[in-house]
Structure formats: structure tokens, C-alpha cells
N, C-alpha and C positions, 0 to 999 in steps of 0.2 A: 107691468104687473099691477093689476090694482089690490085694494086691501084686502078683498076676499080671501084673492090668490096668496097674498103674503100672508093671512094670517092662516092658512092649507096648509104652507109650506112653512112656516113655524110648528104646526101640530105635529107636522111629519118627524120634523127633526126633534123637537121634543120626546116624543115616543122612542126613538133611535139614542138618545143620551137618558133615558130612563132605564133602556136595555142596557146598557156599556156601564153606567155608573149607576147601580140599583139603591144606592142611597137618596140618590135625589130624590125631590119630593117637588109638586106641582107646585108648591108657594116659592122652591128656589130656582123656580125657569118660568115665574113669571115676567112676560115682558112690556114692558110700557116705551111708548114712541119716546126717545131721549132720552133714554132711563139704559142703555144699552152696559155701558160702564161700570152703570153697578150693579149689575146682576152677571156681569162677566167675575169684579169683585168679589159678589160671594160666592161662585164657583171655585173661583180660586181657594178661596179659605176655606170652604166645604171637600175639597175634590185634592188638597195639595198639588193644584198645575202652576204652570206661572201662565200667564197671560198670551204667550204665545205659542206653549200648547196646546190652548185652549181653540185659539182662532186657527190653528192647522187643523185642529180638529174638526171645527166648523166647515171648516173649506172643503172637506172630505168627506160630509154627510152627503 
């Protein structure tokens, strides 16, 4: 997959966790290369999940 396609399918899922949790907001799913951790972090603390909630969740977009 090169970066196009990953950041495609970053928009995708994006869109799809903006439907499900309508409090998000594009500055808290922004994602930078290595930066994955803490933007899982402030989902966490925005969204009340724990951390592996979050990543089932992911895995099921």
C-alpha cells in the first residue's frame, strides 16, 4: 500500500468514527506518522474507551 492509498483509507475510516462518535472533531483524528499513541490517547479521554476498545474498534472499520 503506498501513502496515497493509506492516507484514502485513513479518510474512509475517519468519516465512519465521525458517524459513530459525532463529537469528534477533525483536529482529534488528526494523524501524523509516529504520532499514533497519542491521538489514540485523546480518543480515549474524549470518547471514555480504554485503549482496547478503541483498537477493536478500528479493526472493524
Amino acid at each position: 500500500m503506498n501513502k496515497l492509498e493509506a492516507k484514502g483509507n485513513w479518510n474512509e475510516q475517519k468519516g465512519k468514527l465521525k458517524q459513530k462518535f459525532s463529537n469528534l472533531t477533525d483536529d482529534d483524528l488528526m494523524f501524523e506518522e509516529g504520532k499514533k499513541d497519542e491521538m489514540i490517547g485523546k480518543l480515549q479521554i474524549k470518547l471514555g474507551k480504554t485503549k482496547e476498545e478503541l483498537q477493536k474498534f478500528f479493526r472493524n472499520l
